[in-house]
N, C-alpha and C positions, 0 to 999 in steps of 0.2 A: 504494500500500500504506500506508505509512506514514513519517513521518520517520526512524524508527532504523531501523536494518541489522541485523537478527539474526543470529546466527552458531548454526547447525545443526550438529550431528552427527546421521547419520543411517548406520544401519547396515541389511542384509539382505546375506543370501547370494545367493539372486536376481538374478543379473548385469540381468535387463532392469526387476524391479521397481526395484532400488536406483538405476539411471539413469535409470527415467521418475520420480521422487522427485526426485532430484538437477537434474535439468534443468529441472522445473516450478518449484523451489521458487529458483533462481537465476534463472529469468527472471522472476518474483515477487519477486527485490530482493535474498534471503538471501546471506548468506555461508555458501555451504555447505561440510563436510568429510564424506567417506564414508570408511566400512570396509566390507569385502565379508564380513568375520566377526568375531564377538565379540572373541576375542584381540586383534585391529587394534586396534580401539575399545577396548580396554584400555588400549592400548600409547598409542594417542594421548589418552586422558586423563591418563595418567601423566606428559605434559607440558603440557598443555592446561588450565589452569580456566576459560576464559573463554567456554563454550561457552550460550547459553541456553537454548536446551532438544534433549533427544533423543530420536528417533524408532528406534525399534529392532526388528525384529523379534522374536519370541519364540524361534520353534524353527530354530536353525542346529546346525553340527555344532561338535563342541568342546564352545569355550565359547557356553551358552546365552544366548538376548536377558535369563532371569533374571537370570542372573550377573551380567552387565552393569547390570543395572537395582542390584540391589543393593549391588555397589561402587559405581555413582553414585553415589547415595543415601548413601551413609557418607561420601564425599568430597565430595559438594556436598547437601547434605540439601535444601533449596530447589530446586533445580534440576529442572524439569517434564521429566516423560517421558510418551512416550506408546509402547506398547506394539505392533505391527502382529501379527495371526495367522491362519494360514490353514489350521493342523492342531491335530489334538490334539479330544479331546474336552471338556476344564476347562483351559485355556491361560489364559484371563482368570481365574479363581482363581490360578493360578499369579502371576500378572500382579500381579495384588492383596498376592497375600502379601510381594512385592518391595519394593512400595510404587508401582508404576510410577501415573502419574495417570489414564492413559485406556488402554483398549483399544478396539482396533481392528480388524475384522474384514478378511480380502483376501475378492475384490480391493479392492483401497485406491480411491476416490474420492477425488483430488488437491485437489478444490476444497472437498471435505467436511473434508479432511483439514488443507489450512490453515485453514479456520476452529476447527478444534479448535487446533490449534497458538494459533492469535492468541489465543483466547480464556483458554488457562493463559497465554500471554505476558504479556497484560496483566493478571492477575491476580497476576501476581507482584509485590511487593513496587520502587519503585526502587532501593533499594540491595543487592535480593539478588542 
């Protein structure tokens, strides 16, 4: 992969999407953390800054992958997101108005999907 070790947050309600994410992208090198719903991923930003980027579903129950993406975005403004959706008819509008950096359509393609990842990773800044 590469010399540094990323640290993912990656969130979906989806018990077998969020484990076939998590699984690929740890044996792919990442430091990974999941939540299985927005709230989670709230809760673990709330002590967490060190996360590089996050991959999030859009429509779970609760709180939305929006919500999510929005508070990121005000607590680490840099920090790439990337959006996962698999309902809704304007999801990626929605996506967009967040600020979230990519959207993504399901089913997710794991190796389509670190490439997008690597490619906001390393377009990020080294000190953001």
């Amino acid at each position: 992969m590469n010399d540094r070790t990323y640290s993912l947050l990656i969130i979906d309600d989806d018990e077998h999407t969020l484990e076939s994410m998590e699984k690929y992208f740890r044996m792919r090198g990442y430091a990974v953390t999941s939540a299985a719903n927005g709230l989670d991923a709230l809760k673990l930003m709330e002590h967490r800054s060190d996360f590089d980027l996050i991959i999030t579903d859009i429509v779970m129950p609760d709180v939305s992958g929006i919500a999510v993406i929005s508070v990121a975005k005000k607590m680490l403004p840099n920090l790439p997101l990337i959006a996962i959706t698999g309902w809704g008819e304007h999801p990626e509008g929605l996506a967009s108005e967040a600020n979230g950096d990519v959207v993504v359509k399901k089913p997710v393609q794991l190796e389509a999907l670190e490439k997008t990842a690597l490619a906001l990773l390393k377009s990020m800044p080294a000190d953001a």
